[in-house]
C-alpha positions in Angstrom: 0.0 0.0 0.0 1.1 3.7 -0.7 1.9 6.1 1.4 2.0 9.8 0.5 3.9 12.5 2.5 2.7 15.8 2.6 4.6 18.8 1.2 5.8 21.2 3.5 3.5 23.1 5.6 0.3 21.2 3.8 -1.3 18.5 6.0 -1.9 15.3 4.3 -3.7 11.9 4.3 -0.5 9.6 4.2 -2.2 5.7 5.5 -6.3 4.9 5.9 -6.5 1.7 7.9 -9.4 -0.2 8.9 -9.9 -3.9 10.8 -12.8 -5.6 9.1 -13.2 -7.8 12.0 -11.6 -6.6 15.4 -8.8 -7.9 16.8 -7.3 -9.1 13.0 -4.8 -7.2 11.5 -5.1 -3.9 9.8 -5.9 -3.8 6.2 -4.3 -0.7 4.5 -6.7 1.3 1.7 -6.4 3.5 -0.7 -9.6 5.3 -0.3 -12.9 5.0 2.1 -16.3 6.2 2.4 -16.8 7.7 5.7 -20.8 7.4 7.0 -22.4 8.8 10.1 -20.7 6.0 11.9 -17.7 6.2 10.3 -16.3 3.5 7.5 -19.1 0.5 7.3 -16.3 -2.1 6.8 -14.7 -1.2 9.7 -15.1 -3.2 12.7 -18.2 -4.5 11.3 -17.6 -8.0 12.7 -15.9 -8.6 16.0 -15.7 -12.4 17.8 -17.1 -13.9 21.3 -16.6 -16.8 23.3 -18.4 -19.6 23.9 -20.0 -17.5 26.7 -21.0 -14.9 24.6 -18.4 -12.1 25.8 -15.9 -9.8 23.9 -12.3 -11.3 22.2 -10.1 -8.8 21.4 -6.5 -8.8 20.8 -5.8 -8.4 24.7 -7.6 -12.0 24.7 -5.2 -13.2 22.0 -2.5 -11.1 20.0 -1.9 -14.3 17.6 -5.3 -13.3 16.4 -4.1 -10.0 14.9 -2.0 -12.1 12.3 -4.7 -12.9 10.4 -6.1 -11.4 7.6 -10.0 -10.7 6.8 -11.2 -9.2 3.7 -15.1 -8.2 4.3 -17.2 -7.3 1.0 -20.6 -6.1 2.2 -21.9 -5.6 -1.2 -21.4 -9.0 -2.2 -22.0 -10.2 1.3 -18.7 -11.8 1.3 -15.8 -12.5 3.6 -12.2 -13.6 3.3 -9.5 -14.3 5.8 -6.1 -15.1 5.2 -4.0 -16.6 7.9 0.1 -17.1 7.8 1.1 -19.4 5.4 -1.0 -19.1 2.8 -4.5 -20.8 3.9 -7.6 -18.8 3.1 -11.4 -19.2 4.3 -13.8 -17.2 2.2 -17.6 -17.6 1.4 -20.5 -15.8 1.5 -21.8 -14.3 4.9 -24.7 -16.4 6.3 -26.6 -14.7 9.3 -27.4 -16.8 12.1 -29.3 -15.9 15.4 -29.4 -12.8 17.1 -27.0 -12.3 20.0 -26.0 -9.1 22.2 -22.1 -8.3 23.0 -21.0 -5.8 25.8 -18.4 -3.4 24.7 -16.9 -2.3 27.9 -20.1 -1.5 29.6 -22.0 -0.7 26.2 -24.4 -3.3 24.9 -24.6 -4.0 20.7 -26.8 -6.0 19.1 -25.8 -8.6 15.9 -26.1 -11.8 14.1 -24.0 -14.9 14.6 -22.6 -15.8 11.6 -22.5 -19.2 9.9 -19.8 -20.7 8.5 -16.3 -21.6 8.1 -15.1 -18.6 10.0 -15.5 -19.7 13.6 -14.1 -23.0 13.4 -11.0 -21.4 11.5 -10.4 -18.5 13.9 -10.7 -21.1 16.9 -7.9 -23.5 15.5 -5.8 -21.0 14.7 -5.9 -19.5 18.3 -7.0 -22.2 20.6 -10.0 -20.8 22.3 -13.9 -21.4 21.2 -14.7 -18.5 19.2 -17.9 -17.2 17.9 -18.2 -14.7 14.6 -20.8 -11.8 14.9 -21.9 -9.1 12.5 -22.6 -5.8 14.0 -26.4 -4.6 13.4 -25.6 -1.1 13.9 -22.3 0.5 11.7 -19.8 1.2 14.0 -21.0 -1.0 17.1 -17.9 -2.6 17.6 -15.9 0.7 17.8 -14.5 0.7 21.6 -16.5 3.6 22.0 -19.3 3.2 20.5 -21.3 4.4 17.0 -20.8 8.0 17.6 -17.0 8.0 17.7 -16.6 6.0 14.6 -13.3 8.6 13.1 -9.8 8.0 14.7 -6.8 10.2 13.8 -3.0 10.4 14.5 0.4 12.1 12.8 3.0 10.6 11.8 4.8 12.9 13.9 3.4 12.0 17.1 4.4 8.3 16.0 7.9 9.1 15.0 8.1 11.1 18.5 7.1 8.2 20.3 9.5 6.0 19.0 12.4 8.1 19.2 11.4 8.5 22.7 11.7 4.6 23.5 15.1 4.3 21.7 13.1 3.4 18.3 14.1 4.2 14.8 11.1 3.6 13.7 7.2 2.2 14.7 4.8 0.4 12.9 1.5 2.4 12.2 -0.5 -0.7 12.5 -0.1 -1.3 16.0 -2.2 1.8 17.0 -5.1 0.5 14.8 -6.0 4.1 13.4 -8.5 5.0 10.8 -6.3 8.2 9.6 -2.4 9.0 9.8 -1.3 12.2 9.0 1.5 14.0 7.4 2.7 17.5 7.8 2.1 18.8 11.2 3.8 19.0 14.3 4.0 15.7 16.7 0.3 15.8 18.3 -0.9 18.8 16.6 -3.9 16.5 16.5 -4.6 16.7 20.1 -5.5 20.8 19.2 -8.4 19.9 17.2 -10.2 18.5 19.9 -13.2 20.1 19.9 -13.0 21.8 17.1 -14.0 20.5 13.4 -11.7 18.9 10.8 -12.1 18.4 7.2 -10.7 15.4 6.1 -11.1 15.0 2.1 -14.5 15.2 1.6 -16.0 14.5 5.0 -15.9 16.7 8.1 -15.3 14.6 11.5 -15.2 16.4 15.1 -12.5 14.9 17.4 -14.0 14.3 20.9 -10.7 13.3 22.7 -8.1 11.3 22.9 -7.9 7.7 22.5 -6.1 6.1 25.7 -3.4 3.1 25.1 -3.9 -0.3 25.9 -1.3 -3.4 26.1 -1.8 -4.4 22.5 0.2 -1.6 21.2 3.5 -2.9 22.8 3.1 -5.9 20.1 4.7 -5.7 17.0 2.0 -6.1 13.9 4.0 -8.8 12.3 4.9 -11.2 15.2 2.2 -10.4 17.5 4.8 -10.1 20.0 5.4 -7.4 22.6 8.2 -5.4 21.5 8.1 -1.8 22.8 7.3 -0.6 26.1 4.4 1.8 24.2 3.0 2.7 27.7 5.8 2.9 30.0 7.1 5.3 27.5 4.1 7.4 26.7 3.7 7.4 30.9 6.9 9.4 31.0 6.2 12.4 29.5 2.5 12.0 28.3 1.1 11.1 31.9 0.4 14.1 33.5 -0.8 16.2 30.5 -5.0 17.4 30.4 -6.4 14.1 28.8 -9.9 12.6 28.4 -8.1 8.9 28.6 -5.4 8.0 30.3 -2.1 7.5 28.4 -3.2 9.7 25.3 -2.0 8.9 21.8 -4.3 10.2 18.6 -7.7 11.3 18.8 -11.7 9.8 18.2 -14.2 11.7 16.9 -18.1 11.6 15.4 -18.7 12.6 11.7 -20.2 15.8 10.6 -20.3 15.5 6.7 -19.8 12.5 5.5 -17.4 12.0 2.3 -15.1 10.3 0.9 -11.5 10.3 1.7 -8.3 9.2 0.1 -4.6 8.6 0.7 -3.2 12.0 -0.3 -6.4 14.5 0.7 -5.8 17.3 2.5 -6.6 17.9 6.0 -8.0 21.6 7.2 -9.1 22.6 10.8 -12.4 24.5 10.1 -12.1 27.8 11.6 -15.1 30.0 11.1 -16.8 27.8 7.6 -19.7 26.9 9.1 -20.9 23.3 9.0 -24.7 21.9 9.2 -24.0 19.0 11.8 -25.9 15.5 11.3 -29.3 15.2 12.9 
């Protein structure tokens, strides 16, 4: 996948990522249609236990080195998993089931299939596969925060400050990295609106760090201290989550957006927020 650095002093889509079902790895894209929930193929499917409760990749990392492929107009999915093998077929909806998202309940659909029984094998514990009846559901924070942002700056910072050359995008799981600005220049447009290509999102606040950023997207093994470093000097700033690194926000206009769109802080255009 391309990525596009910005010119100087212009602000730039470099990488769109989404996660068609949560917890696998991050599928890089050239382009994506952003709703009021954010991008429909992202997150749309996420995976339970036997007992009907959240897996993520704190459950399992070796999850998150598989890859899933999710065509809703064809009502299709495809995962990939090391080596080569691949499990694809058309999505069959099973019977309706409810999964708590820290605290927040969503309603779906089992889904029937090959997909469970794969996913299970692969990781060893009994898995479940559920489609999302609401877009954006399965985003940790619910429907209304489906737009997540970060700078490459902020991730080059981070890295240099743990003794890194360099850090994977992937492990932060963000919809939007951007190029040309200042290391967390997005943590000023909290609050304020954004336009993004053609859509216009409002960043609420910051999106707090969790263990499975310390794993390396290609192993799935912990590799960087992410939060003991970001605990140093990011720990005591004004946050909305502990251990801040990009930001979530909800969708005023929806668009689409590309690798290579600009990005603008709106300052006084006014913009007609969704009903």
């Amino acid at each position: 996948m391309r990525r596009v650095e910005a010119p100087a002093g212009e602000a730039r889509v470099s990488l769109i990522s989404i996660v068609p079902v949560k917890g696998l790895a991050v599928q890089r894209v050239e382009a994506v249609e952003i709703g009021a929930n954010g991008v429909a193929e992202n997150r749309r499917l996420h995976l339970v236990d036997a007992a009907g409760r959240l897996v993520n990749g704190k459950t399992s990392m070796r999850l998150s080195l598989v890859a899933s492929r999710l065509d809703l107009a064809a009502g299709t999915l495809g995962l990939e998993f090391p080596g080569g093998d691949v499990v694809a077929g058309e999505l069959e909806l099973g019977e309706p089931i409810e999964t708590i998202f820290f605290g927040r309940p969503a309603t779906g659909r089992l889904v029937a299939g090959p997909w469970s029984g794969a996913l299970s094998a692969w990781s060893g514990l009994d898995l479940r596969l559920v489609i999302a009846d609401e877009i954006g559901a399965a985003n940790d924070r619910g429907p209304s925060a489906g737009v997540t942002i970060i700078s490459s700056a902020s991730i080059a910072h981070l890295a240099q400050s743990g003794g890194m050359e360099a850090l994977d995008a992937r492990r932060f799981r963000m919809l939007f990295e951007i190029d040309g600005v200042e290391p967390y220049a997005e943590d000023t447009w909290i609050d304020h609106d954004v336009r993004i290509g053609g859509a216009v999102v409002h960043p609420l606040g910051n999106v707090g760090r969790c263990v499975v950023t310390t794993c390396d997207p290609n192993t799935g093994e912990r590799d960087f201290d992410t939060l003991g470093v970001l605990a140093s000097y990011r720990g005591d700033i004004e946050t909305t989550e502990p251990l801040p690194f990009g930001v979530v926000g909800d969708v005023v206009t929806p668009g689409l957006v590309r690798i290579g769109d600009p990005v603008t802080p709106v300052e006084s255009e006014p913009v007609r927020r969704l009903e």
